[in-house]
N, C-alpha and C positions, 0 to 999 in steps of 0.2 A: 313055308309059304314066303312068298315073294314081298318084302317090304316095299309099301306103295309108298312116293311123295305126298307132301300136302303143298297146298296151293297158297306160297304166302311171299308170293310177288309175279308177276305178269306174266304167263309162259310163252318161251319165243316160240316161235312158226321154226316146222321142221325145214323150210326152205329158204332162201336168203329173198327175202318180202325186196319190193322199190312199190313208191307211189303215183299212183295216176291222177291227173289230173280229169276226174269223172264223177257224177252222180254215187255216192255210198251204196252198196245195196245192202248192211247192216244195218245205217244209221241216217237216217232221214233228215235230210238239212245239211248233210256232210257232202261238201263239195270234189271230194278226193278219196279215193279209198286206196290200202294197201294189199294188194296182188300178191303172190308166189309166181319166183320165177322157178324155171325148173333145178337150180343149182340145189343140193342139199346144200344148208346153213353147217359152218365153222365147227357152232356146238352140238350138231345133232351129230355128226361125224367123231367127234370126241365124247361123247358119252355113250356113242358103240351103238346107233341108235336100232338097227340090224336086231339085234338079243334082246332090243326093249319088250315090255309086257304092251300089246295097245288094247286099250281101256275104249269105251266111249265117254265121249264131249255130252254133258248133258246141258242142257238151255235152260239155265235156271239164276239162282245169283247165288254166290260164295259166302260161307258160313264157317264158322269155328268152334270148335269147344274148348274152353279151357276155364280155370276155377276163378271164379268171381264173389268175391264175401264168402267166403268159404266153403264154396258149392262145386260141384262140375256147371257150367253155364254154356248159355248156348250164345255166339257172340258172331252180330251180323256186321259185313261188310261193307268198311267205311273208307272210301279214300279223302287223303286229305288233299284238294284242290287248290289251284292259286287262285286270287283273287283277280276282277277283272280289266284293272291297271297290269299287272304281273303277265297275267294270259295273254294280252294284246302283245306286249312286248315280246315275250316267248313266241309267239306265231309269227311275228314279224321279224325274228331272229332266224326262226326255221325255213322261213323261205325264202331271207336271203343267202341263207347260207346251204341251203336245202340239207341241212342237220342238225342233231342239238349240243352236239359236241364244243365246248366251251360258253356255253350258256352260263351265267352268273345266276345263282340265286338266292335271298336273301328271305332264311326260311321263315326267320321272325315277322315278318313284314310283309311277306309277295303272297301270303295264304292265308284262306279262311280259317274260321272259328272251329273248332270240332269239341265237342263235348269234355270234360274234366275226366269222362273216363273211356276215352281214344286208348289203344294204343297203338302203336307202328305196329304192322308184318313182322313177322321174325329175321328174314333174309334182306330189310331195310337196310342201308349202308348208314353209319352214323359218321358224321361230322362235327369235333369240336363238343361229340355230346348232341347235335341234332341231328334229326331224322335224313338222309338225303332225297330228293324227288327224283324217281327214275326216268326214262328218254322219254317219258309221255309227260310226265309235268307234276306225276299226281306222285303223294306218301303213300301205298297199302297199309290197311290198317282197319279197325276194328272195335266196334261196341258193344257194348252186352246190352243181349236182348232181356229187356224188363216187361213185365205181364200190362204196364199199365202207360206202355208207350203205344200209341196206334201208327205211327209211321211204322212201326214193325210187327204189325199183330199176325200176318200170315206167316213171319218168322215163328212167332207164339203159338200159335196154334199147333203146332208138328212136338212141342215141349210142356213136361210137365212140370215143374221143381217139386212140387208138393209131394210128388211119386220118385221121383228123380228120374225120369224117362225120357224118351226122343220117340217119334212115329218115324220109323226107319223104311225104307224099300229097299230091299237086296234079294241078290241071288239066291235061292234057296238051298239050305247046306245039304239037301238029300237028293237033288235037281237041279244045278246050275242052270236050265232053261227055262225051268219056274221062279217067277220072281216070288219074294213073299213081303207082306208087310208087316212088320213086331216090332213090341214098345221093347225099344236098346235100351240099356242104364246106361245116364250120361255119363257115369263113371267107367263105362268102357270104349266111350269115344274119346275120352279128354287128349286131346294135342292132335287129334283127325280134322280136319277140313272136310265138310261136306256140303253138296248143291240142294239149296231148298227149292224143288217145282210143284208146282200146283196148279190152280185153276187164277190166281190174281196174280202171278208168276210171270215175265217178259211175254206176253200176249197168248201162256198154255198151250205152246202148239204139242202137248202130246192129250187133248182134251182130259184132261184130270177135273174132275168133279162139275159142279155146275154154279151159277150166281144162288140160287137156291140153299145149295148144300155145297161150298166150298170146301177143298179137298188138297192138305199142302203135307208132302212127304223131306224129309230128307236123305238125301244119297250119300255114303261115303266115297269121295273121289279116288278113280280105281277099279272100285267094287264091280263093274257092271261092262267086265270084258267082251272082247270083239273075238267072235273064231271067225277062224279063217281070216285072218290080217290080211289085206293085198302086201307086196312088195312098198318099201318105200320109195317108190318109183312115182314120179308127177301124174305120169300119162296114167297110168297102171293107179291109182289111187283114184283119179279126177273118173277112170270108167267103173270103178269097185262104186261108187258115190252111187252114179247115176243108173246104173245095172245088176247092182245087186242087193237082194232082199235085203241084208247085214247092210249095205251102205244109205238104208233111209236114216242117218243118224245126224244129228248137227255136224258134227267133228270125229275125231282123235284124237285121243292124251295118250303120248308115249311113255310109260316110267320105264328110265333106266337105271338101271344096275348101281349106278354112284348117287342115286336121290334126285338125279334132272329131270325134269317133267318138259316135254315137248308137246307142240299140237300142232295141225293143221284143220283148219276152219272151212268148211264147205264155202265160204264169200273168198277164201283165198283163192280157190282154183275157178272163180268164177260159177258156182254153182249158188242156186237158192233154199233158201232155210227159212222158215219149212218151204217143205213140200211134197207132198201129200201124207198121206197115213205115215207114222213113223217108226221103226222098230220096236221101239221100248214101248208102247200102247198096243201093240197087237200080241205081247208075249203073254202067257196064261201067267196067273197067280193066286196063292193061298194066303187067308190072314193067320198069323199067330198071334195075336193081344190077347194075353193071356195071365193068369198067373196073379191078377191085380183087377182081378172085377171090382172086388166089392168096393174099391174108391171110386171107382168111374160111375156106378149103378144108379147115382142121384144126378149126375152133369151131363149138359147136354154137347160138351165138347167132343171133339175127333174123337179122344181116346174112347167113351165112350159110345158112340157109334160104333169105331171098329171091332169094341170087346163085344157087341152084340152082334159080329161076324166072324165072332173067334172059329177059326177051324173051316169056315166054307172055301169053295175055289171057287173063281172066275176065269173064263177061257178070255179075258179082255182086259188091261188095263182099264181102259174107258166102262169096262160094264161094272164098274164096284158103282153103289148104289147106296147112300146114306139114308137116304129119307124112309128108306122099307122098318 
């Protein structure tokens, strides 16, 4: 099997981006957004991107696992940001020079507070012993998700510690076009990156669960392949988007062959996200939570609901149903 990347610093656009001076159509209140132009990008060409695996782009927020107090843990996505003396000046540097090439920064000072137990991305550049901030301004980086922080509780909810588990969504190993949902041990994701989506999730455009019975999975990034890839062709991608079943997806993640992770983002080619019904919600799927009833049979948590769907199928993402 094909060794996937993980996701632990920014990934570039497979096409060499420039900015317009226009309305965001990601990011609301953003006066500029960055486009693809048709060039393929430097590094997409050097990491052979032609042979790469292309995965889908899920629309959700970036997640880690790795050991915490002696545990496999589940560890949500922190960047560290400058503060907003720093930020003025950095944007005021970017647009006179329209780049961030030779930008000073002074990491002790120019950035906020993050928790005592941050820590950088893996692929962070270190300086002097500190962290460096990449051409957007921010450190990648990373907290561990605790049961009794609520800024992170639909992180929580997809994990168990007490079981040592994760609520996973993946391909199913007997049916790659059935998805299934099974409690992983967190011991066999430790050093995976994976997208937590759900129903409180960047606004749930694949409708997962409801305000009622909220509903938060995690995906390994990778896991949740594209057949029939279009060409890495602009035009030829921008019409796969907008004409084909397969292209209701946010994006593309390319994994190549040497660990690069590429993407193109449906706002690069101009296109919008969402819209309408999406791939990943209309594929059938089976529950497996299994194995580990009898801790769930008193909590009224995810894991528990799902074990009381151990083994049924759904032709719907959207049709799983907790509250039955």
């Amino acid at each position: 099997m094909r060794h996937l990347g993980s996701v632990q610093q920014k990934i570039p656009c497979v096409f060499v981006t420039e900015v317009k001076e226009e309305q965001s159509r990601k990011r609301d209140g953003q006066q500029f957004q960055v486009v693809a132009t048709e060039k393929l990008s430097p590094v997409a060409l050097e990491a052979n991107i032609e042979c790469a695996l292309a995965t889908e782009k899920l629309d959700g927020t970036c997640c880690y696992v790795t050991v915490y107090e002696g545990q496999p843990y589940l560890w949500a996505r922190l960047d560290r940001k400058p503060n907003k003396q720093a930020e003025k000046r950095f944007k005021k540097y970017q647009h006179s020079h329209r780049s961030c090439k030779g930008f000073t920064w002074n990491v002790e000072e120019d950035f906020k507070t993050v928790p005592e137990t941050w820590i950088p991305a893996h692929r962070v550049k270190l300086l002097d012993g500190h962290p460096v901030p990449d051409e957007h301004g921010h450190i990648p980086g990373w907290v561990p998700v605790e049961k009794d922080n609520k800024q992170y509780c639909w992180h929580a909810s997809a994990v168990d510690y007490e079981v040592g588990a994760a609520l996973v969504l993946r391909p199913s190993v007997d049916n790659q076009d059935v998805l299934e949902i099974a409690a992983v041990p967190l011991a066999e994701l430790l050093e995976k990156t994976l997208e937590l989506i759900g129903t409180n999730v960047n606004g749930n455009p694949y409708g997962i669960g409801s305000k009622k019975q909220p509903v938060h999975f995690l995906v390994s990034h990778g896991s949740v392949g594209i057949r029939n890839p279009p060409p890495v062709d602009f035009q030829q991608l921008r019409s796969w988007f907008q004409e084909s079943p397969e292209g209701r997806v946010e994006g593309i993640v390319w994994h190549c062959s040497d660990g690069t992770l590429i993407k193109v983002h449906r706002h690069h080619l101009g296109l919008r996200w969402p819209d309408g019904d999406t791939c990943l919600c209309d594929r059938s799927l089976v529950v497996h939570v299994e194995g580990m009833v009898e801790e769930y049979d008193n909590s009224k948590d995810s894991f528990a609901c799902f074990s009381r769907l151990n083994g049924q199928s759904f032709s719907r993402l959207q049709d799983i149903d907790l509250t039955i």
